[in-house]
C-alpha positions as CSV (number, residue, x, y, z in Angstrom):
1,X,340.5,310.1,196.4
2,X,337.5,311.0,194.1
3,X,337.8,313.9,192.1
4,X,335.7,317.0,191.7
5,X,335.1,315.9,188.0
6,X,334.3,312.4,189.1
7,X,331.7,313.7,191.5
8,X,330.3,315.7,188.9
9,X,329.9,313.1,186.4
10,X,328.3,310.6,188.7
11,X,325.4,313.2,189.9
12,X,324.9,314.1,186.4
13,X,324.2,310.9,185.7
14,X,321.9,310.5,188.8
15,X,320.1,313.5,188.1
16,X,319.5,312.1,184.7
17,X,317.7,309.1,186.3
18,X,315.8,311.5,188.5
19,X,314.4,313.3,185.7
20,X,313.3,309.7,183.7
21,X,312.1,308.6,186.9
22,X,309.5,311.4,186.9
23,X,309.0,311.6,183.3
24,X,308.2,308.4,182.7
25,X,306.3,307.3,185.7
26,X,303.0,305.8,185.4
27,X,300.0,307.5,186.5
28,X,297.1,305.8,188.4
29,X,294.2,308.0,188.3
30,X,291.6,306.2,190.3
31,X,294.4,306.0,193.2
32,X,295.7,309.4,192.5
33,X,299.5,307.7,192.6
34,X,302.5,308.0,190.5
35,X,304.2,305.0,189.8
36,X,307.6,304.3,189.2
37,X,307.8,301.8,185.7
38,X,311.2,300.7,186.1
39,X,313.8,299.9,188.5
40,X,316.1,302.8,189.3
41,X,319.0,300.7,191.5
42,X,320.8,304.1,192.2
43,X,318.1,305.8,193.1
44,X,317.1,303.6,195.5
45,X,313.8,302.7,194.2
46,X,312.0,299.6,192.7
47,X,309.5,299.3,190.0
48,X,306.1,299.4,191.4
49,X,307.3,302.0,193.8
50,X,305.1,304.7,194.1
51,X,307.1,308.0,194.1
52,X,303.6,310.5,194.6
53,X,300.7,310.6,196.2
54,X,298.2,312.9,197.4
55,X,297.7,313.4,201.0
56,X,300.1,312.7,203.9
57,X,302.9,311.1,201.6
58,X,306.7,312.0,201.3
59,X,307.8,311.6,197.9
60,X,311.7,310.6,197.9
61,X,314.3,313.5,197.9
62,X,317.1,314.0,195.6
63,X,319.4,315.6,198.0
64,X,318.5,312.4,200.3
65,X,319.9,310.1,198.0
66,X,322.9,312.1,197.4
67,X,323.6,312.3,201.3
68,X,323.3,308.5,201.1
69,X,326.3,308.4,198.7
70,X,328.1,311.3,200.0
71,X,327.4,311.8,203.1
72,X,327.4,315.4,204.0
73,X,329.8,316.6,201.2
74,X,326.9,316.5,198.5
75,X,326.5,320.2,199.3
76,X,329.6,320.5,197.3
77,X,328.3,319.4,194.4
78,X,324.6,320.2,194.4
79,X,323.9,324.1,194.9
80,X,320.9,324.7,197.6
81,X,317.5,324.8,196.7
82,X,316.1,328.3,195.9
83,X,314.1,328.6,199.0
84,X,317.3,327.8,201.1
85,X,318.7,330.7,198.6
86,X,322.2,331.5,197.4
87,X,324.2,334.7,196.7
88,X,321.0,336.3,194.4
89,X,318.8,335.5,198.1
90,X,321.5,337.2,200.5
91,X,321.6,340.3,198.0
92,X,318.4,340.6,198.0
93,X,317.4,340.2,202.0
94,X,320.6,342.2,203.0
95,X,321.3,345.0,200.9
96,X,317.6,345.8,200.5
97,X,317.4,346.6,203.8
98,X,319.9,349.4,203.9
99,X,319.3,353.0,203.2
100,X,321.9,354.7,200.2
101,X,322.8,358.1,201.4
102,X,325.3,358.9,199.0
103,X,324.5,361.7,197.0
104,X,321.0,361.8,197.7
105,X,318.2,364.0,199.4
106,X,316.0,363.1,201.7
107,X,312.0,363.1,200.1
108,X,309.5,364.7,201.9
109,X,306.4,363.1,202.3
110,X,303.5,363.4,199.6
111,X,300.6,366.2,201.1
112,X,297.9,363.9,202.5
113,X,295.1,364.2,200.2
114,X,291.8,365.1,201.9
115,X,288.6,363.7,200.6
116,X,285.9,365.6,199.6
117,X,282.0,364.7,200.4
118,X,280.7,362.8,197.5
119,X,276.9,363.7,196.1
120,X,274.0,363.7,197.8
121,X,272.7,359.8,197.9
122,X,269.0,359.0,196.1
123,X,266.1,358.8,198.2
124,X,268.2,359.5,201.5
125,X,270.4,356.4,200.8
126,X,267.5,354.1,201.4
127,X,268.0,352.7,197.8
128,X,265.7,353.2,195.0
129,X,262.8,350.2,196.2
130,X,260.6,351.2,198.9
131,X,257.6,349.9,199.8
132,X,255.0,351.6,202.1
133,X,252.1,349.5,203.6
């Protein structure tokens, strides 16, 4: 059985290759393409492959690659991805939402604020050119 440690260690070390991957990729500017420049065997990829594009491409995915190798337990190890969110996202979303009645009064709404007629416009608010023929 593989340890927790071991897991650790060994996506570490992919994550390592991940960022070198996209740090040292090559950049083709007339094809708008990123290019991988070496072979990355655990990552799946060759060099030559191109990891980014523009338009109607899907780079390759981290957490992907790690379901390759773990299968489904690679949530284990990797935490979720900010969007997904975490215990800062369910904080926020459910304890936002509720009222705190402790110790407090209720505030009364602000007086609505009635506007007042502003100045008399300039040549009847026709503007300031007028021409008569």
């Amino acid at each position: 059985m593989v340890t927790f440690d071991e897991k650790k260690e060994f996506v570490d070390e992919l994550k390592k290759q991940w960022r070198m991957m996209w740090r040292e990729r090559i950049d083709d500017r007339v094809r708008a393409e990123g290019i991988s420049d070496k072979d990355y065997s655990q990552l799946f990829i060759e060099r030559g492959t191109i990891i980014i594009a523009t338009r109607k491409f899907k780079p390759p995915d981290f957490l992907e690659i790690m379901r390759q190798y773990m299968g489904y337990d690679a949530s284990d190890v990797i935490p979720p991805h900010p969007s997904v969110g975490g215990w800062g996202k369910f904080a926020r979303t459910f304890f936002s939402g509720q009222q705190q009645h402790i110790g407090r009064r209720r505030r009364t709404a602000p007086p609505e604020l009635c506007m007042k007629k502003g100045q008399q416009q300039k040549k009847g608010g026709r503007g300031w050119l007028h021409f008569s023929r």
